[in-house]
C-alpha positions as CSV (number, residue, x, y, z in Angstrom):
1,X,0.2,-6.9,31.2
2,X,0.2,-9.1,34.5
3,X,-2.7,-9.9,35.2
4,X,-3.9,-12.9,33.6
5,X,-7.6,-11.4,32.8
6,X,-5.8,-8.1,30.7
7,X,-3.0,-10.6,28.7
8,X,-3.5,-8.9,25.3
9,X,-0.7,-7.8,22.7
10,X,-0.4,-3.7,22.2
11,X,0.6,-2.8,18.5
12,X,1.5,0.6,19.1
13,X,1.3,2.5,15.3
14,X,1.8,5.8,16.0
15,X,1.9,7.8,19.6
16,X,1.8,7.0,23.2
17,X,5.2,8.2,24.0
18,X,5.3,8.1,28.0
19,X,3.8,11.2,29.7
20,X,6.7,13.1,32.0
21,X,4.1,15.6,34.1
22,X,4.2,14.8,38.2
23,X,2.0,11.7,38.7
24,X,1.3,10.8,35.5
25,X,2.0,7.5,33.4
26,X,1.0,5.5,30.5
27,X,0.8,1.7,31.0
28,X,3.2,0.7,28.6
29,X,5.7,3.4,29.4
30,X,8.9,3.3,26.9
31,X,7.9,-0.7,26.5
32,X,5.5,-0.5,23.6
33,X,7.6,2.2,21.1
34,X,4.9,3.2,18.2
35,X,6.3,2.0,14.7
36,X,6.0,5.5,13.2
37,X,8.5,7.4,15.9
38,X,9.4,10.7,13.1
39,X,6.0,12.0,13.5
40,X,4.3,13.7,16.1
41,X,0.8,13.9,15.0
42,X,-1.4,14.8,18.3
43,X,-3.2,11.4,18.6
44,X,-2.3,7.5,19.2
45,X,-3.3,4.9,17.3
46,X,-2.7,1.0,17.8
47,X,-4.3,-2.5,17.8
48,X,-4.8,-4.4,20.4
49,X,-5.4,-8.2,20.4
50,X,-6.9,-10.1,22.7
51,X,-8.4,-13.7,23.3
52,X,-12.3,-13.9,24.7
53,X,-12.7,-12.6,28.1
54,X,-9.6,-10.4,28.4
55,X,-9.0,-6.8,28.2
56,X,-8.2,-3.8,30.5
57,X,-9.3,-2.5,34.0
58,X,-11.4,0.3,35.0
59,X,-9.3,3.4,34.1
60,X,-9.6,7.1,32.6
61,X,-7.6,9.0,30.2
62,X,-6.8,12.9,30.4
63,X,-8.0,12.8,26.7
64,X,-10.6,11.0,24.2
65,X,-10.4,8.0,23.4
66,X,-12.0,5.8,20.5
67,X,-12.4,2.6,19.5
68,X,-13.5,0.6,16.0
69,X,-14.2,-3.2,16.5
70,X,-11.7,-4.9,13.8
71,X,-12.4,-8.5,14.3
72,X,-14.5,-10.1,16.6
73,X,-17.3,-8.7,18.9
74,X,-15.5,-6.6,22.2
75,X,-17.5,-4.8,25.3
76,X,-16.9,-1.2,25.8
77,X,-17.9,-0.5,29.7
78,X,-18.1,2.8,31.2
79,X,-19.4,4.4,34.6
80,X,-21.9,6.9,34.2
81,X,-24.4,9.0,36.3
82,X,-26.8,5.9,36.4
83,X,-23.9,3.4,37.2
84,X,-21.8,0.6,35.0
85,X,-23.2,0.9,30.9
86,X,-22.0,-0.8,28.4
87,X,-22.1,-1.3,24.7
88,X,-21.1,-4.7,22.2
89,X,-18.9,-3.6,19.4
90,X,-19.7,-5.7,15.8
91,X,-16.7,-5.1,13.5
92,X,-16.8,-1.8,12.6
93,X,-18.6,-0.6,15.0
94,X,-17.5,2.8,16.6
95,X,-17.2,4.8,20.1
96,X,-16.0,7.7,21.6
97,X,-14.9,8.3,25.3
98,X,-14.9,11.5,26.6
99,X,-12.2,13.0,28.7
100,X,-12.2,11.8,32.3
101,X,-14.6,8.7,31.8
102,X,-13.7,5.5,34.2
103,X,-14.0,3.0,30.7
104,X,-12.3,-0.3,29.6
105,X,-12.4,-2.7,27.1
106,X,-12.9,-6.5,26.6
107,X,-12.9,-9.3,23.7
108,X,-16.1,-10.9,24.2
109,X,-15.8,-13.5,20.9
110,X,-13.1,-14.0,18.8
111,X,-13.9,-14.5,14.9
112,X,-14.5,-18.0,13.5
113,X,-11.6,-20.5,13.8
114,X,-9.3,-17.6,15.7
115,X,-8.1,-17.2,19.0
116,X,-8.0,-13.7,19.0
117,X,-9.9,-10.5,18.4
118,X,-8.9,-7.3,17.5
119,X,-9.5,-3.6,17.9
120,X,-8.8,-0.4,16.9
121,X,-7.9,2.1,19.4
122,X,-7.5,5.7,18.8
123,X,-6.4,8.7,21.6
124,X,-5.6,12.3,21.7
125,X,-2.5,13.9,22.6
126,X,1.1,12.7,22.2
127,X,1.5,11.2,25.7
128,X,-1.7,10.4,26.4
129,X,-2.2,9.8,31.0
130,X,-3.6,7.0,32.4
131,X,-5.1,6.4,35.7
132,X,-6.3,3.2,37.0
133,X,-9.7,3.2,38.8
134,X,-9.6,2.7,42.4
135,X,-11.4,-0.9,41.8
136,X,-8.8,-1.6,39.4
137,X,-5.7,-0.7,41.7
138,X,-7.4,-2.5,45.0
139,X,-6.9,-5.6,42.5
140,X,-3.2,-4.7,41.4
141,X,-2.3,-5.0,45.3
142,X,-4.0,-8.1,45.6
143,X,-2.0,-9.5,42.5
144,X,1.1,-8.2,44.6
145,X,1.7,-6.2,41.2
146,X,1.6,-2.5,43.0
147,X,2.3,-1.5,46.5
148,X,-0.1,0.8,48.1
149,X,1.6,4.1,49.4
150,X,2.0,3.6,53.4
């Protein structure tokens, strides 16, 4: 990713193949091609890794989407009805994120003498859609990264 505070590698396992409907995209498009490519099993699953104090924006998914603390502790932030929440995933820890929830992710500490955490991240669907929160794409203008529509 471009923006220096999401820098994280994106080991796509299995899934996230780029959506095709009107409008919709997946942020790695046809970049990130999932090791297992003879198998269309209805979910996604990768790793991400990622250094202390980077991570994704704000952004939903047109499906659930889970997570399982690997290595490392990593903050799982979400807008709710009662404003930003958030919970600190141990390893192993577990969440699930329903359909349509503003959420993103962040390594908070990396484990003892590395560099990098790492989590588990699990979605439904095939082609899993993503879409930035509006907080998110005000600061991929700012990066000069995406033009706003005129």
């Amino acid at each position: 990713m471009q923006l220096p505070e999401c820098r994280r590698a994106f080991l796509n396992v299995l899934g996230f193949e780029q959506p095709r409907g009107e409008g919709q995209f997946s942020p790695f498009g046809d970049k990130a091609r999932a090791k297992v490519s003879h198998l269309t099993a209805g979910f996604g699953v990768s790793f991400i890794q990622a250094a202390p104090g980077k991570g994704v924006l704000m952004h939903t998914h047109d499906t659930v989407e889970t997570f399982m603390a690997m290595k490392g502790r990593w903050k799982v932030e979400w807008e709710g009805a009662e404003g930003d929440a958030h919970v600190l995933l141990e390893p192993l820890d577990f969440i699930a994120l329903p359909v349509g929830v503003q959420r993103r992710f962040e390594c908070v500490e990396a484990p003892l003498g590395e560099p990098e955490g790492l989590l588990l991240g699990m979605i439904g669907g095939n082609a899993p859609a993503a879409e930035i929160s509006p907080k998110g794409v005000q600061r991929l203008i700012e990066a000069g990264i995406y033009k706003a529509a005129s």
